[in-house]
N, C-alpha and C positions, 0 to 999 in steps of 0.2 A: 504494500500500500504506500503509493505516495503522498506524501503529505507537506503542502503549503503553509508557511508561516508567516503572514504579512505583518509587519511589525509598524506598526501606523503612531509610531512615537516620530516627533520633531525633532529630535536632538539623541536616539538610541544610545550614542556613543558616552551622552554625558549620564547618562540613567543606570544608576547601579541596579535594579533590576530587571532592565533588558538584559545590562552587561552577564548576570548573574544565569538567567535564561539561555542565553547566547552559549555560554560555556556547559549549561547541560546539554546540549541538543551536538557538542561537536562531536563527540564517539555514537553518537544517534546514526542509525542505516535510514536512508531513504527521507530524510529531511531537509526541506529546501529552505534556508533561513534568508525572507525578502524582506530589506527595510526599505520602505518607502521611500522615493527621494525625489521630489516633482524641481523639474529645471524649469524656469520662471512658470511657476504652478503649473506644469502641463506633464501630464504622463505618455509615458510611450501606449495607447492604448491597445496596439496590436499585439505587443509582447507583454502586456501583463493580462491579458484575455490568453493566449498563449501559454500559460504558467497557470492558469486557474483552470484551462482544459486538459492539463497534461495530471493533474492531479487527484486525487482522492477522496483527501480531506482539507479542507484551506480553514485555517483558525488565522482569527482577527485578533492580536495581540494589540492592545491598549491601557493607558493610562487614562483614568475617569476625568475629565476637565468641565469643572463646573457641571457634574452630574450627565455628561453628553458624551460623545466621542472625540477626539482631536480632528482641529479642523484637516489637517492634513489626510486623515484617511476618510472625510465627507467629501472632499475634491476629487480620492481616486476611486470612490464610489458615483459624484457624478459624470466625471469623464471615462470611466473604466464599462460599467454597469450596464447593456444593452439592452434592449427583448431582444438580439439576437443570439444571446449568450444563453437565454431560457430552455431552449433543448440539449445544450449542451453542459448544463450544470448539474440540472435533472438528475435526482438520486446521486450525488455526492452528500459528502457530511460537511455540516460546518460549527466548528468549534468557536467557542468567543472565551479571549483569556483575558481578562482585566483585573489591574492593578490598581489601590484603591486608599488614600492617605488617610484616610479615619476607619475606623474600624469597621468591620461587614456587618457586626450586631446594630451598629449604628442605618442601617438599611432593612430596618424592616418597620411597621408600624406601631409604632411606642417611642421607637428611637429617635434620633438629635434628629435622622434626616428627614423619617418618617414616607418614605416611599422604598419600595424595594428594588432590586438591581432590576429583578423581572421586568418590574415597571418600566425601570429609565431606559432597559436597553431594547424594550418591545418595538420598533423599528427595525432592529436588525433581526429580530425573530419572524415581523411581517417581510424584512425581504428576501428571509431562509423560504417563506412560504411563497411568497410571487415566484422563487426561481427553482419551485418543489425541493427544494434540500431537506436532508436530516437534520434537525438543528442537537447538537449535542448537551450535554448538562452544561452549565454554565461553571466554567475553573478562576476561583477568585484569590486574588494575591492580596490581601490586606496589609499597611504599614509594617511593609517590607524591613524597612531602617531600624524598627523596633525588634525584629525578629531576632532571636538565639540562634548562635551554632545549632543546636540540635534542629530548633526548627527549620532553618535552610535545611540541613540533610532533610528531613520529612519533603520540605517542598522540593527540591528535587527530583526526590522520588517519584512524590503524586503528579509533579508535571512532564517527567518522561514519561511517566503511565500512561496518563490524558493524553500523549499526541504516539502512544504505539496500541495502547491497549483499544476493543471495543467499547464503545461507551454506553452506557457506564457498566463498568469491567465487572465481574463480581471476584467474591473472594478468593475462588479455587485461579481464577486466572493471573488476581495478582503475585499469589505465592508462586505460581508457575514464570512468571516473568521473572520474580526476584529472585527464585534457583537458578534458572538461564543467566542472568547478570552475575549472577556469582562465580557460576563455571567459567564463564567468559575470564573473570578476573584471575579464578584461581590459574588458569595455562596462563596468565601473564609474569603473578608472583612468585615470588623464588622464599625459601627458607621459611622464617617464623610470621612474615606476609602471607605466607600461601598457610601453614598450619592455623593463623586464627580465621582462612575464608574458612578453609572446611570444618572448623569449629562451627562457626556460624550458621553453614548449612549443615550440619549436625541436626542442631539445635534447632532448625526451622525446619526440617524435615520432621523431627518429632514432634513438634507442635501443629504440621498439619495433618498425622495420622491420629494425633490425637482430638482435634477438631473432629476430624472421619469417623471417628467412632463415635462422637457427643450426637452428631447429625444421623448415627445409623438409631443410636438410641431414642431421639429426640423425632424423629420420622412417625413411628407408630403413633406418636401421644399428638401430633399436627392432624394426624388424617382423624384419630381420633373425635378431636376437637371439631373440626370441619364437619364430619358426620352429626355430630350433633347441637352445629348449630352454636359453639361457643368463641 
């Protein structure tokens, strides 16, 4: 699966969470990293119609500006965007990854913002639907700058997932991904590198047989339930 990344930031290079993005997706198979770049506002619109038929899945990478899109990727949606393009997007996925300086709890109704992403970003879900696309779950980066080491590792992970995994992946598939990333690593590592990867998938291989068994036990008392109605 090919997969387009249009990165509809103004200044990517200055933005430590493109830059941060950017350097997940470089060991990535089959990922096309486009930042947008209009020479006096004008896109090439033959060759980026060209990159959105050659593809898969095309995720809209942005930063929230004043609750809207940057103006930058509204220009390569009106010069880019055709009805001629409508048969040929037809049944593709389209991802939306936004980044977002107050917090995501703050986007819902009670909060400071008091409108939900769904809300602000329902234009581009109405043009997933004029141009029949998949629209995928919505991948949100919240106050990036605030985040822990540990947290970056989690978003990493969740965001190579979101642009290899199906969406939305379930659980048997992400463990399956994170053994494949591991093997991958462990033929790279040498020495006491390579003994704590296979520690690790050790460890996560026994956690997902033992998942497998909570779910073998857990099966009978669901169908149960459904039978009667609880």
């Amino acid at each position: 699966m090919q997969t387009l990344i249009i990165v509809g930031h103004p200044t990517p290079a200055a933005s430590a969470t493109q830059q941060f993005l950017k350097a997940a997706v470089q060991d990535l198979r089959e990922i096309n990293w486009h930042e947008l770049a209009d020479v006096k506002n004008h896109f090439d619109q033959q060759q980026e119609q060209l990159l959105l038929q050659k593809s898969s899945r095309i995720v809209l990478q942005f930063p929230l500006y004043w609750y809207n899109i940057p103006n930058i990727l509204k220009r390569w949606q009106d010069q880019v965007l055709t009805e001629t393009l409508q048969a040929k997007l037809a049944g593709k996925e389209l991802g939306i990854v936004v980044n977002l300086g107050k917090a995501a709890r703050d986007f819902q109704l009670g909060g400071s913002v008091g409108f939900s992403l769904s809300a602000l970003l329902s234009p581009l879900a109405a043009m997933a639907k004029h141009f029949q696309m998949r629209l995928l779950p919505l991948f949100v980066i919240d106050r990036f700058g605030y985040q822990t080491q540990e947290q970056w590792q989690h978003l990493l992970v969740a965001y190579q997932q979101f642009l290899e995994l199906p969406q939305p992946a379930t659980f048997a598939q992400r463990e399956d991904w994170f053994l494949a990333k591991l093997k991958e690593k462990k033929l790279q590592a040498t020495g006491q590198q390579q003994q704590q990867l296979e520690l690790i998938e050790q460890q996560l291989l026994a956690r997902t047989a033992d998942l497998a068994d909570l779910q073998a036990v857990l099966h009978p008392v669901k169908e149960d339930d459904e039978a009667h109605g609880r």
